[in-house]
N, C-alpha and C positions, 0 to 999 in steps of 0.2 A: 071970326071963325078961323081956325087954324089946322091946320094936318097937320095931323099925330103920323109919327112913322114907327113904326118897330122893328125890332131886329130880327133876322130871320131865326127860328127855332132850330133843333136838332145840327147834328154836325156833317159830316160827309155824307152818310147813307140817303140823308134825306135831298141834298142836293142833287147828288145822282137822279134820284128820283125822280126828283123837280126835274131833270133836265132831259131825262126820258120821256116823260110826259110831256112834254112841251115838244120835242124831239117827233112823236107820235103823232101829237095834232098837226103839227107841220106838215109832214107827209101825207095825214090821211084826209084833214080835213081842206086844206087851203086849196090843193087843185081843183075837188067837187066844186067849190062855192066860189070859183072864179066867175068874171063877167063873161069868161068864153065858154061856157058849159050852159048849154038852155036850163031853164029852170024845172018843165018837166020830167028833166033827168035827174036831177036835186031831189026832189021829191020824191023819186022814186030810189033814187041812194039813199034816201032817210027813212025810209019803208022797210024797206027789206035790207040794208046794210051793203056790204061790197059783192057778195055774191050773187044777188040780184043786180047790181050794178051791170054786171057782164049782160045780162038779159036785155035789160034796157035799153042800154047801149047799141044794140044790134034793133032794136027797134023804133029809137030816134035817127038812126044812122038816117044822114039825108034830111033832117026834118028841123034844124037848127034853123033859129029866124033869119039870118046872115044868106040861107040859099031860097030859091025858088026853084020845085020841081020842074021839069021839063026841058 
C-alpha cells in the first residue's frame, strides 16, 4: 500500500484561504480544548458557541478540578 500525494489545487486566493482558516481554528478552537480548561466548560462552548462562553465562564469560575472550595 502506498500514499498517493497530490498537489495542492487553485493558486493564491485559495491559499489565503487555507491559511485563514487554519489561522481561525488556531485562535478559536485550541485555547477552549486545552487540558487547562474543565471539560464542563467545553461543553458548554460547543452548546451555545463564544457568547455563551462568557456565561459559563462566570459559572465554573471556582469550580475547576485543580481547586477545592473552602
Amino acid at each position: 500500500m502506498s500514499i498517493d500525494h497530490f498537489p495542492p489545487r487553485g493558486g493564491w486566493p485559495e491559499r489565503i484561504a487555507a491559511a485563514l482558516l487554519r489561522g481561525s481554528l488556531q485562535l478559536l478552537l485550541k485555547p477552549v480544548f486545552s487540558p487547562r480548561v474543565p471539560i464542563p466548560f467545553q461543553r458548554l462552548w460547543l452548546k451555545g458557541g463564544p457568547h455563551h462562553a462568557a456565561a459559563a465562564r462566570h459559572a465554573l469560575r471556582g469550580r475547576s478540578p485543580g481547586r477545592r472550595a473552602g
